[in-house]
mmCIF file as Biopython writes it, N, C-alpha, C and O atoms, coordinates in Angstrom:
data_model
#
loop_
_atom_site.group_PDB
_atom_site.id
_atom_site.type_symbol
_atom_site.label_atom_id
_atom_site.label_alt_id
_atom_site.label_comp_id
_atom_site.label_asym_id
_atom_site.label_entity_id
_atom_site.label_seq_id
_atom_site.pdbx_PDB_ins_code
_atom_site.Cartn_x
_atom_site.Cartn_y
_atom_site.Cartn_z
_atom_site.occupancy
_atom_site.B_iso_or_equiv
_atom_site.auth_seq_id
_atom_site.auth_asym_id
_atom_site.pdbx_PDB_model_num
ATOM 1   N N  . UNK A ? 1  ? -21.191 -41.935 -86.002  1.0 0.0 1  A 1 
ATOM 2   C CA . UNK A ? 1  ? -20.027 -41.298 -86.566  1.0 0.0 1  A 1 
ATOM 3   C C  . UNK A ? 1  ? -20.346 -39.821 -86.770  1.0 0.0 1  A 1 
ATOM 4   O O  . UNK A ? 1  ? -21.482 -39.525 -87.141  1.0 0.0 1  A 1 
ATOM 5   N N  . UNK A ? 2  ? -19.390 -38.821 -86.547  1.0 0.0 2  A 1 
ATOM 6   C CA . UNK A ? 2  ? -19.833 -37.528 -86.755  1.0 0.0 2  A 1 
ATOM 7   C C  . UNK A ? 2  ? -19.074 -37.014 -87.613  1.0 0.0 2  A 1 
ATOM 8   O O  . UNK A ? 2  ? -17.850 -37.046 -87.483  1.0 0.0 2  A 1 
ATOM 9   N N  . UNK A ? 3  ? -19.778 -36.365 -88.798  1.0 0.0 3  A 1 
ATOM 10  C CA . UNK A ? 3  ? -18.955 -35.942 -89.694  1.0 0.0 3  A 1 
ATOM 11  C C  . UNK A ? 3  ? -18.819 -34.618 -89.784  1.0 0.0 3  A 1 
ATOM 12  O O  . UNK A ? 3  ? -19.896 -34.040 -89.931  1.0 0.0 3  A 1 
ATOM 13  N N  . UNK A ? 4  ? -17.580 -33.720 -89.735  1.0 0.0 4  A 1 
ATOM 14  C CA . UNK A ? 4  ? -17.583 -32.430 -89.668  1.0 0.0 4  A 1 
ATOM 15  C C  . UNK A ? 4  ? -16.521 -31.990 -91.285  1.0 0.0 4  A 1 
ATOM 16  O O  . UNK A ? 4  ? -15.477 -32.330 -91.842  1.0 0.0 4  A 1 
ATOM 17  N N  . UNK A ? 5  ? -17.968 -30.790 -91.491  1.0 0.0 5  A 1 
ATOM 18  C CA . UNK A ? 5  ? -17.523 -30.308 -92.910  1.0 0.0 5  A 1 
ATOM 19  C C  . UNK A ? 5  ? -16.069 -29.368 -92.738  1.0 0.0 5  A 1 
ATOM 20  O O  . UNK A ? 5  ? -15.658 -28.888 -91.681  1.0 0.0 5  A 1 
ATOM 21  N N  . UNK A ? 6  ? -15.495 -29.270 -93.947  1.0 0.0 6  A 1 
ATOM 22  C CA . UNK A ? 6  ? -13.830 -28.737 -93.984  1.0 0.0 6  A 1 
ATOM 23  C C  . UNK A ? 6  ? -13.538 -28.179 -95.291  1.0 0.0 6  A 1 
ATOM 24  O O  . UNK A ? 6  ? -12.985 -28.933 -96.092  1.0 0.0 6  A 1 
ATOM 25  N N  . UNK A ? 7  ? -13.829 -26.910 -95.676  1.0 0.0 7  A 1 
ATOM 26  C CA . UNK A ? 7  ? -14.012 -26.849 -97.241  1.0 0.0 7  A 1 
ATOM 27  C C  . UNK A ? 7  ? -14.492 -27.620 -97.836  1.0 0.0 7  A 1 
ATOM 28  O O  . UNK A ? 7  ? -15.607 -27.990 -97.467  1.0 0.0 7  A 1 
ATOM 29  N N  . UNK A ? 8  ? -13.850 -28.267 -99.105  1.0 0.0 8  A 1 
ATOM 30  C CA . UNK A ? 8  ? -14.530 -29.102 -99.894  1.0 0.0 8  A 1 
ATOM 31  C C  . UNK A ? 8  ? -14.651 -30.643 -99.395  1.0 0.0 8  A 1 
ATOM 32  O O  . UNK A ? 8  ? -15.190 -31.523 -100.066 1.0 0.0 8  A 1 
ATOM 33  N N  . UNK A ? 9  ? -14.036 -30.847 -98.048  1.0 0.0 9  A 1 
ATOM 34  C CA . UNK A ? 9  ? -13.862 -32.034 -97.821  1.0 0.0 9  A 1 
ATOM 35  C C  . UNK A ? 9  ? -14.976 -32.516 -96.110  1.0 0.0 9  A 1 
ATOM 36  O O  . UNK A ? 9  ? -15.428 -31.565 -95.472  1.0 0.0 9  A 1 
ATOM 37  N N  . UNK A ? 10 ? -15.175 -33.525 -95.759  1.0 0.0 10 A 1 
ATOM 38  C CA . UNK A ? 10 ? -15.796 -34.029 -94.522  1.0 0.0 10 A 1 
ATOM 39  C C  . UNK A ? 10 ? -14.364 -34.463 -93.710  1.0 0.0 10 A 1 
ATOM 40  O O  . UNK A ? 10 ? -13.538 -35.117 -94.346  1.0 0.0 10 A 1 
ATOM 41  N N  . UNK A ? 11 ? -14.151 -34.184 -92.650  1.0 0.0 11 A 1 
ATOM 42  C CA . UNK A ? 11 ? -13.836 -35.470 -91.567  1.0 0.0 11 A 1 
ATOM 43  C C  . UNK A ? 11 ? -14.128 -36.081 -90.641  1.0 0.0 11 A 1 
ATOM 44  O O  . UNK A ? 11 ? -14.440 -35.783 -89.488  1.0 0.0 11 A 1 
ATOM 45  N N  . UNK A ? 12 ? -14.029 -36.906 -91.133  1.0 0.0 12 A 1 
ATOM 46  C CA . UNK A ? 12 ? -14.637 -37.769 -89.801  1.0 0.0 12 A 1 
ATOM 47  C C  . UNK A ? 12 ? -13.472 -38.761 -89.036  1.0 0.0 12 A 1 
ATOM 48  O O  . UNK A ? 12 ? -12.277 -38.594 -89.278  1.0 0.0 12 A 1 
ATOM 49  N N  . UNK A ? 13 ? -13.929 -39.769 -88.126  1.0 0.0 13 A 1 
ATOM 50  C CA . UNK A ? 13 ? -13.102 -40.612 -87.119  1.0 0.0 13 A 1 
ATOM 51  C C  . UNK A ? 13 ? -13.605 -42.003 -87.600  1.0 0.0 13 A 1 
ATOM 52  O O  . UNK A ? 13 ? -14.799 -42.291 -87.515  1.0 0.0 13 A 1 
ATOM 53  N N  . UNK A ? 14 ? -12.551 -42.985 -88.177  1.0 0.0 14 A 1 
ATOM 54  C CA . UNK A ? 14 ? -13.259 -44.196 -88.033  1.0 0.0 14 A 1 
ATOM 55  C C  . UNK A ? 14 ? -13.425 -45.229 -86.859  1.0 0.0 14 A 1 
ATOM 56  O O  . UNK A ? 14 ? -12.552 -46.082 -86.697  1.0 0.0 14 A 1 
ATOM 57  N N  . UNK A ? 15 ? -14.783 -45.157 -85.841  1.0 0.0 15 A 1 
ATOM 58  C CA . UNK A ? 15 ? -15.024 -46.305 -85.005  1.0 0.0 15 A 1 
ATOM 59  C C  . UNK A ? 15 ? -14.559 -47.233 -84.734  1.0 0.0 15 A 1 
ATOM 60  O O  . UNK A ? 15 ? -14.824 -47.790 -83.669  1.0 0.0 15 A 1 
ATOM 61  N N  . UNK A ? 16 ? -13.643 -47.750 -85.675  1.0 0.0 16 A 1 
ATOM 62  C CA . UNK A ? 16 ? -12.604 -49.128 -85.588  1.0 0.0 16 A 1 
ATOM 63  C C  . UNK A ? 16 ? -11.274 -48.480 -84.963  1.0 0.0 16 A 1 
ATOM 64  O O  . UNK A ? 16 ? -10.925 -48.305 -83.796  1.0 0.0 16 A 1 
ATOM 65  N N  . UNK A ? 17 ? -10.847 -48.277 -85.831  1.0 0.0 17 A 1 
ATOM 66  C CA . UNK A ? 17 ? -9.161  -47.848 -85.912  1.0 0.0 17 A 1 
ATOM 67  C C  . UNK A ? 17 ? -8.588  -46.489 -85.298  1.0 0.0 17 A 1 
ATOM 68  O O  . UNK A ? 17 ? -7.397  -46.301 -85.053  1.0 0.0 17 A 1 
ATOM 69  N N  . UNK A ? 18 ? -9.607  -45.584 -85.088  1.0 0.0 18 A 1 
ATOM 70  C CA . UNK A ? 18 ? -9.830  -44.403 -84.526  1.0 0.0 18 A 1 
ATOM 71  C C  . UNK A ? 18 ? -8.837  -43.355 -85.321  1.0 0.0 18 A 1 
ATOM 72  O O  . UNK A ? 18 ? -8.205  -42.475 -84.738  1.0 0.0 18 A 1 
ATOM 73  N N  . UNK A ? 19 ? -8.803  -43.556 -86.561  1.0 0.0 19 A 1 
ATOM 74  C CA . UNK A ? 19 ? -8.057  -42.988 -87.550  1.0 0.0 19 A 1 
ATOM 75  C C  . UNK A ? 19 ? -8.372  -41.974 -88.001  1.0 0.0 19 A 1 
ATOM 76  O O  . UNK A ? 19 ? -9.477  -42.264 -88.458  1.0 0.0 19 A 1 
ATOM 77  N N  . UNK A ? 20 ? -8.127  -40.405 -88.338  1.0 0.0 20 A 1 
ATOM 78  C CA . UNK A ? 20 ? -8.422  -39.213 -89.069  1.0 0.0 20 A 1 
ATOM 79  C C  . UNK A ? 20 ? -8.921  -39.356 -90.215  1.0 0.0 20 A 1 
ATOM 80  O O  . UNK A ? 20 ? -8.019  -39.738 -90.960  1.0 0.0 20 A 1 
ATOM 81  N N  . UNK A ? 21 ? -9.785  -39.265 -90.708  1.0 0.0 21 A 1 
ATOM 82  C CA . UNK A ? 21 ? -10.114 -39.116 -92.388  1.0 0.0 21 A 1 
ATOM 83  C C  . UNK A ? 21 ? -10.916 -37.876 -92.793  1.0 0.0 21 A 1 
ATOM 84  O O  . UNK A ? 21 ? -11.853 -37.253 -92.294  1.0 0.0 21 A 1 
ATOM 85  N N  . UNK A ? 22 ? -9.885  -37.729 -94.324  1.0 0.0 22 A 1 
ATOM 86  C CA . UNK A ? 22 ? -10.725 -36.848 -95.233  1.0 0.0 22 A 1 
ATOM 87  C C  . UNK A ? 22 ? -11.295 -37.421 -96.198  1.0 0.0 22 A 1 
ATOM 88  O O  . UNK A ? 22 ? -10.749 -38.301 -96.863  1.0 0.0 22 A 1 
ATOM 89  N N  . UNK A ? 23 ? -12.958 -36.814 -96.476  1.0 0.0 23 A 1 
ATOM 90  C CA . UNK A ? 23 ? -13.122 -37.332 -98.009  1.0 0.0 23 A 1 
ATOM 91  C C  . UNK A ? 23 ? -13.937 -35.895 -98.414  1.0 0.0 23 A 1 
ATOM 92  O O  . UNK A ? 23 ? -14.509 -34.964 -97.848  1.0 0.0 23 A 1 
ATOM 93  N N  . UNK A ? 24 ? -13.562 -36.400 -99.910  1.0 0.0 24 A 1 
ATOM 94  C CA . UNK A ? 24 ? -14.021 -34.874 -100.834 1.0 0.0 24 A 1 
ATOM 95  C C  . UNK A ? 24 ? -15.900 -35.324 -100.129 1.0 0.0 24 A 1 
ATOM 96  O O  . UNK A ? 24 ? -16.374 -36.229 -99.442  1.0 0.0 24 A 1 
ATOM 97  N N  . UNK A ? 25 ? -16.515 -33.881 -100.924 1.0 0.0 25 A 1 
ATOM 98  C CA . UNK A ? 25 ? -17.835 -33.668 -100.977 1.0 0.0 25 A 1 
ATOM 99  C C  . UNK A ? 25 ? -18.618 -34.976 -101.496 1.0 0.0 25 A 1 
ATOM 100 O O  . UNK A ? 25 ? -19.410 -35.715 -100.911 1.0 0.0 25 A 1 
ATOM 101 N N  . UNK A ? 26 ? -18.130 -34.991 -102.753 1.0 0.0 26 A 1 
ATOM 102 C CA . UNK A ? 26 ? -19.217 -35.959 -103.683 1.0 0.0 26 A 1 
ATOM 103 C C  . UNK A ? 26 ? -18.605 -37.470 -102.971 1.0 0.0 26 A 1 
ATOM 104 O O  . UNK A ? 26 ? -19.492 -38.078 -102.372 1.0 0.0 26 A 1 
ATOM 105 N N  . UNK A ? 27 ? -17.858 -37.841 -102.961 1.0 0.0 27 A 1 
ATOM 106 C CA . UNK A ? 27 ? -17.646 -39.115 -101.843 1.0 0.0 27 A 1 
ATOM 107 C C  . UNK A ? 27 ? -18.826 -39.588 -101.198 1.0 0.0 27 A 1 
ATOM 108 O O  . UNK A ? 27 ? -19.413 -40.670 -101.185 1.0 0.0 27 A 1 
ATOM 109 N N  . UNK A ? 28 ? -19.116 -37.816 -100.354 1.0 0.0 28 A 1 
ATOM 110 C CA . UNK A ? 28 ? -19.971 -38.249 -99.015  1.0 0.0 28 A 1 
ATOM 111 C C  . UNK A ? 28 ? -21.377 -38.307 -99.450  1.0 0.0 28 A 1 
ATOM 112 O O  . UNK A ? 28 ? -22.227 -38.970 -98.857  1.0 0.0 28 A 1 
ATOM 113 N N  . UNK A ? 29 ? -21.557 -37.736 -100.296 1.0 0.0 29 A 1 
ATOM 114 C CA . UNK A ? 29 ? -23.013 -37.850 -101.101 1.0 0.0 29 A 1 
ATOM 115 C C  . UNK A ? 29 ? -23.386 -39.219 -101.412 1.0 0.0 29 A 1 
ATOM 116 O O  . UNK A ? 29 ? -24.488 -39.717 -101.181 1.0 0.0 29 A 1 
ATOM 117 N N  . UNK A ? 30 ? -22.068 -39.979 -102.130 1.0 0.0 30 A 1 
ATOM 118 C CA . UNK A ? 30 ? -22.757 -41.406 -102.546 1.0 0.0 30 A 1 
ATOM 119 C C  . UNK A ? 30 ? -23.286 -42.212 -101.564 1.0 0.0 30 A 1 
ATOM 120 O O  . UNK A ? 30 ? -24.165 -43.025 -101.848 1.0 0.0 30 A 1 
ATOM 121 N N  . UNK A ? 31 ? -22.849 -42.086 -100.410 1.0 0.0 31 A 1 
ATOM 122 C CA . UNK A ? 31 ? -23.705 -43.104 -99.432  1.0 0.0 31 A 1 
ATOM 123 C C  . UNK A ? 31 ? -22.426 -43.668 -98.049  1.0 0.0 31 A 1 
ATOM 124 O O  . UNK A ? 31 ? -22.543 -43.611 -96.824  1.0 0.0 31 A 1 
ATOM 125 N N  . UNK A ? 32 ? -21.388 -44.134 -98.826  1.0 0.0 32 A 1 
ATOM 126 C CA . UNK A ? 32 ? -20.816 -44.866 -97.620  1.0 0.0 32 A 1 
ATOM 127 C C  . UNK A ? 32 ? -19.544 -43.854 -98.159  1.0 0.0 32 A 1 
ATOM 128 O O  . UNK A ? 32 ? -19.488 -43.028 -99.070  1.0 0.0 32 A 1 
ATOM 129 N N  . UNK A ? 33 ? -18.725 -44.243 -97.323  1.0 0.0 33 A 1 
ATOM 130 C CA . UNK A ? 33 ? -17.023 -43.914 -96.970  1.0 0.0 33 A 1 
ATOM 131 C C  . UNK A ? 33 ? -16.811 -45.172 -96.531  1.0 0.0 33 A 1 
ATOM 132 O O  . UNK A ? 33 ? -17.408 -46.068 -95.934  1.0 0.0 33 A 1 
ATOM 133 N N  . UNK A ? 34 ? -15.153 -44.812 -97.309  1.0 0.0 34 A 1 
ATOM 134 C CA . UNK A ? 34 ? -14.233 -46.213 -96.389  1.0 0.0 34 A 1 
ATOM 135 C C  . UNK A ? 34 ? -13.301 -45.329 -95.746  1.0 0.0 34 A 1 
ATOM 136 O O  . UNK A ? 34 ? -13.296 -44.099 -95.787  1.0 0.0 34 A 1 
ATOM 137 N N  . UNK A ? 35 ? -12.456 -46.157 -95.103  1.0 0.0 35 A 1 
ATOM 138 C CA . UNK A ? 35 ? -11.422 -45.630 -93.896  1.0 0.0 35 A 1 
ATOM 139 C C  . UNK A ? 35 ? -10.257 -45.660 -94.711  1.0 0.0 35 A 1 
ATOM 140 O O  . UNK A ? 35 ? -10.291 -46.308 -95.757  1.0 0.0 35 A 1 
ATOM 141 N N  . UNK A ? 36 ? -9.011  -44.916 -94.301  1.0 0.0 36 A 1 
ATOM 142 C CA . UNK A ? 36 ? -8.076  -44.914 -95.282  1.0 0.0 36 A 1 
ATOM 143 C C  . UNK A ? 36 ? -7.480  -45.940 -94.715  1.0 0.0 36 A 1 
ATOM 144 O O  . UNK A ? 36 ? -7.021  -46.733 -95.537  1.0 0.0 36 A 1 
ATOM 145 N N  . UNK A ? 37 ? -7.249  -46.335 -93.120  1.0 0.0 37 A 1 
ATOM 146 C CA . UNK A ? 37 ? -6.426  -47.171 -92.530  1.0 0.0 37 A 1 
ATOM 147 C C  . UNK A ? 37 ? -6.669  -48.549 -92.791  1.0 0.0 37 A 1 
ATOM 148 O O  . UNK A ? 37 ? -5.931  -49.374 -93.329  1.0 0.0 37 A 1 
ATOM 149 N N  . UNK A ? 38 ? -7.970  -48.687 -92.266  1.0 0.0 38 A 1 
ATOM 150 C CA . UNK A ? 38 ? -8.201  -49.926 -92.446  1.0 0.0 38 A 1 
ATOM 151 C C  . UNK A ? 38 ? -9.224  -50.421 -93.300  1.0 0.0 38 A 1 
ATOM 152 O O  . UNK A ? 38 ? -9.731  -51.535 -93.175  1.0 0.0 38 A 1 
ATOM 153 N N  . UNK A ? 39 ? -9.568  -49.457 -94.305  1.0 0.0 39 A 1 
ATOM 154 C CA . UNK A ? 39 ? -10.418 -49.891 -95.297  1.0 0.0 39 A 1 
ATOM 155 C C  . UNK A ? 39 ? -11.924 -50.477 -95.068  1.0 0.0 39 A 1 
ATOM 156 O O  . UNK A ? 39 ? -12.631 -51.031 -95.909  1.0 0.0 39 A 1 
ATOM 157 N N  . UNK A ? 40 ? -12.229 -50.194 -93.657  1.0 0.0 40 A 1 
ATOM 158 C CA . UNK A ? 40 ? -13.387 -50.793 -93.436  1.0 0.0 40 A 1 
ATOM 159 C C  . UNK A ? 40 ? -14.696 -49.480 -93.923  1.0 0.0 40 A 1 
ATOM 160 O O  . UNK A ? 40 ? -14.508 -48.278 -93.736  1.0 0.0 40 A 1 
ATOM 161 N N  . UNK A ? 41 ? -15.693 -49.935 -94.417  1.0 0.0 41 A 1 
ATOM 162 C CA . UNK A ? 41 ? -17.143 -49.221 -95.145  1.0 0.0 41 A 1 
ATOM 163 C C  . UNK A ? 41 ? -17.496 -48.402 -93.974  1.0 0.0 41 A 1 
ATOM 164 O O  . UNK A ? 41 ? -17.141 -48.669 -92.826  1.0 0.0 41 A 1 
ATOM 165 N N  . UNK A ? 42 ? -18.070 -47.594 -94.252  1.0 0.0 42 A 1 
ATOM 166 C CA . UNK A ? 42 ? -18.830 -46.806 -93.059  1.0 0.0 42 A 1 
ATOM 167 C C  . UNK A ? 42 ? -20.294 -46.332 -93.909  1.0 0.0 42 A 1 
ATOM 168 O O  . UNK A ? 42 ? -20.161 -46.058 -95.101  1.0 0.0 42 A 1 
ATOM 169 N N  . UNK A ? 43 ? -21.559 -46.247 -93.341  1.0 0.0 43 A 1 
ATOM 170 C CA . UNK A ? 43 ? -23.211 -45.389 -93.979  1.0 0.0 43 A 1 
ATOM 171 C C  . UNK A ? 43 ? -23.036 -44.790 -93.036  1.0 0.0 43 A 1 
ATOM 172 O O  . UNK A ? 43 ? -22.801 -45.159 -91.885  1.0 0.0 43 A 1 
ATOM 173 N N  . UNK A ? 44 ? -23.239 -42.902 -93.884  1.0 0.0 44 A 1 
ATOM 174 C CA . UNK A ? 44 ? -23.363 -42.160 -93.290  1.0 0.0 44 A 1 
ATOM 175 C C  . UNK A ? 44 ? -24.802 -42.307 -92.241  1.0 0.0 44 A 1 
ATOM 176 O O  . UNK A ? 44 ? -25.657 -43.185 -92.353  1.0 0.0 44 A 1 
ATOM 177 N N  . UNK A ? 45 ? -24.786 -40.997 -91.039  1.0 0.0 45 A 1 
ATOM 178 C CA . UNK A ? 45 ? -25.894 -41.243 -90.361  1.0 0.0 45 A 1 
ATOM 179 C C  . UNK A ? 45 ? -27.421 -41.310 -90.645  1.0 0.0 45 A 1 
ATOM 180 O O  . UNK A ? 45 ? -28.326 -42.075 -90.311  1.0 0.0 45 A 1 
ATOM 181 N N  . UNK A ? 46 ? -27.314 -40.033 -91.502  1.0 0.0 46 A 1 
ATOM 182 C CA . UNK A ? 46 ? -28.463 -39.888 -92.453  1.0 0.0 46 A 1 
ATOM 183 C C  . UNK A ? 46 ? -29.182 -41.004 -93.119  1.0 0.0 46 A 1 
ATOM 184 O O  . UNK A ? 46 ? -30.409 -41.090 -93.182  1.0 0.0 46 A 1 
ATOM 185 N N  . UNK A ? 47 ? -28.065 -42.121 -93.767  1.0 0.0 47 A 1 
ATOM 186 C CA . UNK A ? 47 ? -28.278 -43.405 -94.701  1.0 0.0 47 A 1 
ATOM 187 C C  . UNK A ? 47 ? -29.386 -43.902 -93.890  1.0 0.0 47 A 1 
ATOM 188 O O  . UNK A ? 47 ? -30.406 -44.163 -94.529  1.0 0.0 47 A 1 
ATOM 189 N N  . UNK A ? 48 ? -29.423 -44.110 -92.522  1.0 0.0 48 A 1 
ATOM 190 C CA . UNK A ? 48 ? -29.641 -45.396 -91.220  1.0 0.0 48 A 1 
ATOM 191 C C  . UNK A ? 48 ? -30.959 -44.875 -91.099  1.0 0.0 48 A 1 
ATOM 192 O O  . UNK A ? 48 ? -31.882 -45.686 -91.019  1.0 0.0 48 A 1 
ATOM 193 N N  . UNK A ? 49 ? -31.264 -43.325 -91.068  1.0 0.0 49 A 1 
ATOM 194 C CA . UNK A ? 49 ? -32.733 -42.818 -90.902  1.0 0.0 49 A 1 
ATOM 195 C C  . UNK A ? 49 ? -33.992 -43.382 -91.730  1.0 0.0 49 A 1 
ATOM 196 O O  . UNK A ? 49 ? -35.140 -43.747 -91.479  1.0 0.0 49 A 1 
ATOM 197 N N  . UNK A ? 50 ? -32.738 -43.193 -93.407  1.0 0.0 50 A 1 
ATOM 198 C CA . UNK A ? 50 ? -33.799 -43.446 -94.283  1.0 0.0 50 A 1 
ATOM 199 C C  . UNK A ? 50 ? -33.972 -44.980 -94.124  1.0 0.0 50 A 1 
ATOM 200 O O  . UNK A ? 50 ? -35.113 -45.418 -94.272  1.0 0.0 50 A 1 
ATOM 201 N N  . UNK A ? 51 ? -33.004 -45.814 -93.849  1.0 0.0 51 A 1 
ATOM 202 C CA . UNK A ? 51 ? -33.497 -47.221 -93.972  1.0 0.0 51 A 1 
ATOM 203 C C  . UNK A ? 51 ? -34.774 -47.552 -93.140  1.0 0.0 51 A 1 
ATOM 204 O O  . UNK A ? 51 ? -35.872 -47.922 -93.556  1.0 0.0 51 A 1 
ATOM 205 N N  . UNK A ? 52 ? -34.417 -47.357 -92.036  1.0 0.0 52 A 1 
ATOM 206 C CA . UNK A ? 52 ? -35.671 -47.105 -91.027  1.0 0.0 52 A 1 
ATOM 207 C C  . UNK A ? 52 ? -36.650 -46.564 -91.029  1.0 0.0 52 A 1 
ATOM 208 O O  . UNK A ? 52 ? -37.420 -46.871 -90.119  1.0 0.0 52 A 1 
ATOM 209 N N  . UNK A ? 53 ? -37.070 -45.589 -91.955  1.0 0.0 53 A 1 
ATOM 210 C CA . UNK A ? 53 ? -38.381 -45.066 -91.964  1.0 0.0 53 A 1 
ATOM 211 C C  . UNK A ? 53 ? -38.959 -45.804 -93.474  1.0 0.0 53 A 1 
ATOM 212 O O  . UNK A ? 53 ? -40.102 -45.462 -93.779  1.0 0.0 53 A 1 
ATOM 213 N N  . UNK A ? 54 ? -38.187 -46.881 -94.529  1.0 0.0 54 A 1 
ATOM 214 C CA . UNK A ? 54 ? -38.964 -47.310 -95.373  1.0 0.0 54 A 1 
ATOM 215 C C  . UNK A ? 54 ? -38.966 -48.715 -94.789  1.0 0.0 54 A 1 
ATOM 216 O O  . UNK A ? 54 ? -39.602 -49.418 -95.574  1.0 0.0 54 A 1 
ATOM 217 N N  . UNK A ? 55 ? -38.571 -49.372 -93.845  1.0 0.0 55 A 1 
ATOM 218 C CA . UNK A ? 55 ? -39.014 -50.437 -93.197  1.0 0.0 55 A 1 
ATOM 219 C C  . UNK A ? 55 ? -40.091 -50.124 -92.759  1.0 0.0 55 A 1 
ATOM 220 O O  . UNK A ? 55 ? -41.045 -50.522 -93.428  1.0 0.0 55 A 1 
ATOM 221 N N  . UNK A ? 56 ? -40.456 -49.180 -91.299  1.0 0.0 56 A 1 
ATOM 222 C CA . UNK A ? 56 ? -41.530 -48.545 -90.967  1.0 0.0 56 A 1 
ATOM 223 C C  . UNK A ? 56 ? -42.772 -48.510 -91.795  1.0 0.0 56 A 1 
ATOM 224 O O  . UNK A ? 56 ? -43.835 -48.925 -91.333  1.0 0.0 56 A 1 
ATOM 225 N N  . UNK A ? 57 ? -42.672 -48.020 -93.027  1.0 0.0 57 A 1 
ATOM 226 C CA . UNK A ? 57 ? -43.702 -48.256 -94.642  1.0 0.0 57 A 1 
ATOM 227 C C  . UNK A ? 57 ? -44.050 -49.030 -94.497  1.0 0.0 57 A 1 
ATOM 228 O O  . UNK A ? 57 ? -45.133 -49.314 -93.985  1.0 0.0 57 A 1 
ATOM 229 N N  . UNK A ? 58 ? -42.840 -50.005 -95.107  1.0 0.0 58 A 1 
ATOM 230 C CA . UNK A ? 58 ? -43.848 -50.845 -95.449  1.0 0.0 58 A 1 
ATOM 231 C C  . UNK A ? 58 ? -44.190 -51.998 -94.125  1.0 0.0 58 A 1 
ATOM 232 O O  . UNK A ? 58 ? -44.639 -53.092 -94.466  1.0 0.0 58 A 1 
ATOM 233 N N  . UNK A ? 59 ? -44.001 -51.764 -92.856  1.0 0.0 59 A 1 
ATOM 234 C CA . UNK A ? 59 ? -44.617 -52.860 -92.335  1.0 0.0 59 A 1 
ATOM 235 C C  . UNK A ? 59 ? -46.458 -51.834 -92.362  1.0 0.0 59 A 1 
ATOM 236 O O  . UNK A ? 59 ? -47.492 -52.495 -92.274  1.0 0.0 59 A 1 
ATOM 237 N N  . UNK A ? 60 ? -46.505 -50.506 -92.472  1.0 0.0 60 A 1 
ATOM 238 C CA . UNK A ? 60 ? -47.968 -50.126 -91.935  1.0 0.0 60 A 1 
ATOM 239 C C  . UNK A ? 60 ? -48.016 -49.908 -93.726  1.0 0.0 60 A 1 
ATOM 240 O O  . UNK A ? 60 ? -49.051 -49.532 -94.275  1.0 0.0 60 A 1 
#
């Protein structure tokens, strides 16, 4: 998902529904977004890095 900044707000495209969305700043900070259309969750890209590099941990 690519999120492009807009003043105080992000937009992005939701993968499902292929719908426009805005969300404020602090939204995007907490971790996920939902879609306005279809309400489905989205983790930002960033989220997916960190999951993956503390799996990585702790398997070494």
């Amino acid at each position: 998902m690519k999120v492009i900044p807009m003043g105080d707000y992000y937009v992005w495209y939701c993968e499902w529904c292929d719908s426009r969305n805005l969300t404020l700043w602090t939204r995007v900070e907490s971790g996920d977004v939902y879609c306005g259309a279809c309400h489905l969750r989205f983790s930002l890209p960033g989220d997916a890095h960190e999951e993956e590099s503390r799996a990585i941990s702790s398997i070494l």
